[in-house]
C-alpha positions in Angstrom: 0.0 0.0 0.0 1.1 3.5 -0.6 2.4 5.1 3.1 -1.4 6.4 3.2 -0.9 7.7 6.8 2.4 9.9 5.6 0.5 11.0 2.9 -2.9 11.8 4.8 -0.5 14.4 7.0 0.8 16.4 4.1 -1.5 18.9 3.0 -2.8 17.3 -0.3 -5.9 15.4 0.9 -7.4 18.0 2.8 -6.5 21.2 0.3 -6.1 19.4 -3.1 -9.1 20.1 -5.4 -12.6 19.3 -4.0 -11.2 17.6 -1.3 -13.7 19.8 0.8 -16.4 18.3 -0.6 -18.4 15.9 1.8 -18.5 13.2 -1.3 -14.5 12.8 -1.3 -13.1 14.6 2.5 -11.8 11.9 4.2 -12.4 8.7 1.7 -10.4 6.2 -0.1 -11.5 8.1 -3.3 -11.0 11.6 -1.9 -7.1 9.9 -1.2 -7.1 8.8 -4.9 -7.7 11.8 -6.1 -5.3 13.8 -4.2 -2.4 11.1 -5.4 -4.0 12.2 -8.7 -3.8 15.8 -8.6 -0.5 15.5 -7.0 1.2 13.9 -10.1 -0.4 15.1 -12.4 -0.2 18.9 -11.6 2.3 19.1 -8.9 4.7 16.8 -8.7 8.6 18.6 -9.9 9.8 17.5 -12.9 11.9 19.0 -15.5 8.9 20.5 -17.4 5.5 19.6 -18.3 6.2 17.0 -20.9 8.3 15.5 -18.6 5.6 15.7 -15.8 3.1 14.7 -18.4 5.4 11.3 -19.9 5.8 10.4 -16.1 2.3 10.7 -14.7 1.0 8.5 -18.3 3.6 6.0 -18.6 6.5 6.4 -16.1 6.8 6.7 -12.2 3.9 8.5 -12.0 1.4 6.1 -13.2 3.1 3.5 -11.3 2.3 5.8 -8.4 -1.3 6.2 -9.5 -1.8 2.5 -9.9 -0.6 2.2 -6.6 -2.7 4.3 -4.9 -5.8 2.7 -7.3 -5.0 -0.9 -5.7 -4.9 0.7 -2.4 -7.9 2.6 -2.3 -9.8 -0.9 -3.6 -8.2 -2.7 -0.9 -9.6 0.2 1.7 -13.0 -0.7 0.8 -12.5 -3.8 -0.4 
């Protein structure tokens, strides 16, 4: 599983993009969504293409499946 509890204490899940909203705030998919957002928007890379090839094909999808399999095994 992705380190869910280091990532729960950063400020992504509770200030990323509708993570206010009572649908996502404190969820499996409202934690999805902020791995989401944070590779595909703000993770550092080189440039955008670079941030772009890593969050479709690279580290960064890797990442996002991660956090996919975890998030089913949350409510699984």
């Amino acid at each position: 599983m992705v380190g869910w509890r280091n990532f729960s204490n950063q400020r992504w899940p509770s200030e990323g993009r509708g993570s206010r909203l009572c649908t996502a705030q404190g969820t499996a998919w409202g934690l999805l969504n902020a791995v989401t957002e944070y590779v595909d928007h703000e993770k550092r890379a080189r440039s955008n293409d670079y941030r772009m090839d890593s969050a479709w094909f690279g580290q960064g999808a890797g990442l996002k499946d991660k956090a996919l399999e975890s998030a089913l095994a949350l409510v699984g």
